[in-house]
C-alpha positions in Angstrom: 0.0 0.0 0.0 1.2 3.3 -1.2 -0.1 6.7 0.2 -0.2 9.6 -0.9 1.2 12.6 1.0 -1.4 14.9 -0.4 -4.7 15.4 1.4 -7.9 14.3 -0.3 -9.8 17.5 -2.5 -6.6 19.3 -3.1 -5.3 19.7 -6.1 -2.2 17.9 -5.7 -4.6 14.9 -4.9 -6.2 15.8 -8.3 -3.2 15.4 -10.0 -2.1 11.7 -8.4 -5.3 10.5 -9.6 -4.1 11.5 -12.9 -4.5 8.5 -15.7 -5.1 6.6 -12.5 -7.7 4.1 -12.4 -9.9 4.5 -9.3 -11.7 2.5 -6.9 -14.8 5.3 -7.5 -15.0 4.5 -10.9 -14.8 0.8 -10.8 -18.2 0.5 -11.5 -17.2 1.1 -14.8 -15.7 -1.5 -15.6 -17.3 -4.4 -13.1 -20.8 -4.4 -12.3 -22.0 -5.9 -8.6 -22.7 -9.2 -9.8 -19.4 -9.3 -11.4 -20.2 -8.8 -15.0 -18.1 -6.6 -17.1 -19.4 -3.1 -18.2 -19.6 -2.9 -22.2 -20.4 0.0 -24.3 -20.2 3.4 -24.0 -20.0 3.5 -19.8 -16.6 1.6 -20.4 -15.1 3.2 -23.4 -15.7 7.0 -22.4 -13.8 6.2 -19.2 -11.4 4.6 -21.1 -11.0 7.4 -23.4 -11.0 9.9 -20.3 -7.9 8.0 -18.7 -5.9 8.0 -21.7 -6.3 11.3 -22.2 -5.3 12.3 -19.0 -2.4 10.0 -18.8 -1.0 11.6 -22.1 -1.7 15.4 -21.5 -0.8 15.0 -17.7 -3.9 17.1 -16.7 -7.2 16.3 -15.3 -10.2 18.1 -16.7 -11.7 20.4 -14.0 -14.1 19.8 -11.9 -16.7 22.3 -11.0 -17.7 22.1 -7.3 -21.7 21.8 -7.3 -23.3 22.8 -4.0 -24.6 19.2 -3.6 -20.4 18.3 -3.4 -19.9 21.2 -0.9 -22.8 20.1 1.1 -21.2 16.5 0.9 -17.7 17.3 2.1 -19.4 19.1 4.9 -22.0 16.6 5.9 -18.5 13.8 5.5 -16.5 16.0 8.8 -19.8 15.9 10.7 -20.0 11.9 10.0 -16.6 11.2 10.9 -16.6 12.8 14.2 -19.6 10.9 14.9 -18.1 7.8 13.8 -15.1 8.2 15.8 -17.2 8.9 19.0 -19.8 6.1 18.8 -16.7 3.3 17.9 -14.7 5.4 20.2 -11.4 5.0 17.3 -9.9 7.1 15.4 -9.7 7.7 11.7 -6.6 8.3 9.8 -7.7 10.5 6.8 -5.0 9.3 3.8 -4.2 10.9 0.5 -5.1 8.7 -2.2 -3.8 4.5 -1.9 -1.9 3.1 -4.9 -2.5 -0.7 -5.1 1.6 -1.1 -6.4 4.5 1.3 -7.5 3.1 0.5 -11.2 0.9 3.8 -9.7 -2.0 2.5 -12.6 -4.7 1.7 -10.0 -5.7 4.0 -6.7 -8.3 4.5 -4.1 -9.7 7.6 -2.0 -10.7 5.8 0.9 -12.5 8.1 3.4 -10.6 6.9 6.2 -8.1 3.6 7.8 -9.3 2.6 11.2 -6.7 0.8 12.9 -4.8 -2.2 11.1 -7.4 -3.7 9.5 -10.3 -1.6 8.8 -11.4 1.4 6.9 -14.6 3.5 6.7 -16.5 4.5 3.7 -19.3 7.4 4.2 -22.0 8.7 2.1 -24.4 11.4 2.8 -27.2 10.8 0.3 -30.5 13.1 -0.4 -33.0 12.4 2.7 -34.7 10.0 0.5 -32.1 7.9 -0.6 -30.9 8.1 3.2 -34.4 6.3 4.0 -33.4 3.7 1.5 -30.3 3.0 2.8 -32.0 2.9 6.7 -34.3 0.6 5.3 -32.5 -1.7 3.1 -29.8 -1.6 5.9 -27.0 -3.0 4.2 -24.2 -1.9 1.7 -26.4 -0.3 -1.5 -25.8 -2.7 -4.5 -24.4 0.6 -6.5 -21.2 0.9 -3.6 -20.0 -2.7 -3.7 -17.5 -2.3 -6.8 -16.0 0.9 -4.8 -16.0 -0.7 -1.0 -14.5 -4.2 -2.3 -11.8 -2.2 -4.7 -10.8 -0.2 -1.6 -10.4 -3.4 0.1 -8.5 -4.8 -2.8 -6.4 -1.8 -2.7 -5.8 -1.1 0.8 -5.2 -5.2 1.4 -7.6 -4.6 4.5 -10.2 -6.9 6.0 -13.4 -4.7 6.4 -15.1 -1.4 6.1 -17.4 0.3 7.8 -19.8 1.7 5.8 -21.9 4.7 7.0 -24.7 6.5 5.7 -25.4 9.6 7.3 -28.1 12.4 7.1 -28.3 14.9 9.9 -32.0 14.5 12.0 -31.9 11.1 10.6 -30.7 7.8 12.2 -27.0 7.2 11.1 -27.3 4.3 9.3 -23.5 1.9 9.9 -23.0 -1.5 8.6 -19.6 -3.6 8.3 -18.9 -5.1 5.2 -16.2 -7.8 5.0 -13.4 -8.8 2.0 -15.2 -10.5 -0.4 -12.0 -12.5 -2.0 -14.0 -14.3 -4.7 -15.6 -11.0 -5.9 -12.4 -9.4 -6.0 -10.7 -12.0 -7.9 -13.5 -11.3 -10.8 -12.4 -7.4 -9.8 -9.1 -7.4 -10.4 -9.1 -9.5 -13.0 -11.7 -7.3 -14.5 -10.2 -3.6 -13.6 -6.7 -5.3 -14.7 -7.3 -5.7 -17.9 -9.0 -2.7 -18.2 -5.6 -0.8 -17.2 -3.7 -3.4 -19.6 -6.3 -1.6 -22.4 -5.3 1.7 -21.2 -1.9 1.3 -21.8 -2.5 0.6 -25.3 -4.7 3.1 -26.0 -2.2 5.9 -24.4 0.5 4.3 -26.2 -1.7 5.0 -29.6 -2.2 8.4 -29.2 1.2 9.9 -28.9 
């Protein structure tokens, strides 16, 4: 595991995720049941990396309020975190999975040796959802188990969080047979990647 020195939402955090393949974007290339992404999904990813790789710049990123509001709501769910599990949580740049530097993840936080937490602060409705289906949503398993593969840890807590609402918290384990397809998967996607950089220079 290989972290980053610069803090997440900065812009030299923009710049390491660079051409890099990220845990946050896995879910184009690998859906939740394991199936590979095909069409356009895929290739404009695919074509966004390359691109990025070659010019060395990352396209910018407008900051909506509904991202402000996120990065907000995220300090407030951390601190609560930290006080109901009474632990602390390491905040790290972004993870490279090797010193290849091709594949990364922005974990929102390491919790001791062998655990990391992942947060999201969803619309009040979605929030319900999440309370009610109380378990990782579907749409975060190719992000939580590519964190996992990355970081090489054994769990994450995964929080859902929505203030005047009941914090939703559930831990999700390594699932080693998923991540097999993963890698396998997000691996080849990368191999791809470097041929299509290579092409266009």
């Amino acid at each position: 595991m290989i972290v980053s020195s610069n803090p997440q939402n900065t812009p030299g955090w923009a710049l390491d995720r660079c051409g890099v393949v990220t845990a946050s974007e896995f879910n184009k290339i690998i859906t939740p049941s394991g199936k590979l992404v095909t069409g356009a999904t895929r290739s404009t990813y695919l074509y966004l990396k390359a691109a990025e790789r070659v010019l060395k710049e990352v396209a910018p990123q407008p900051q909506t309020s509904a991202m402000r509001e996120g990065h907000e709501l995220e300090e407030l769910s951390c601190a609560e975190y930290e006080w109901v599990n009474n632990v602390d949580v390491l905040r790290p740049g972004l993870i490279y999975l090797n010193h290849d530097k091709k594949i990364g993840a922005s974990v929102d936080g390491l919790v001791g040796e062998h655990g990391q937490w992942e947060n999201k602060s969803p619309q009040p409705k979605n929030h319900v959802s999440n309370l009610i289906l109380n378990r990782l949503p579907s749409e975060h398993k190719q992000q939580v188990q590519g964190q996992l593969w990355v970081t090489g840890r054994e769990w994450c807590d995964f929080t859902s969080f929505r203030p005047g609402l009941r914090r939703l918290q559930v831990r999700v384990y390594r699932d080693d047979e998923y991540i097999t397809d993963l890698a396998d998967a997000v691996m080849a996607f990368v191999a791809e990647l470097d041929s299509v950089a290579e092409s266009i220079v």
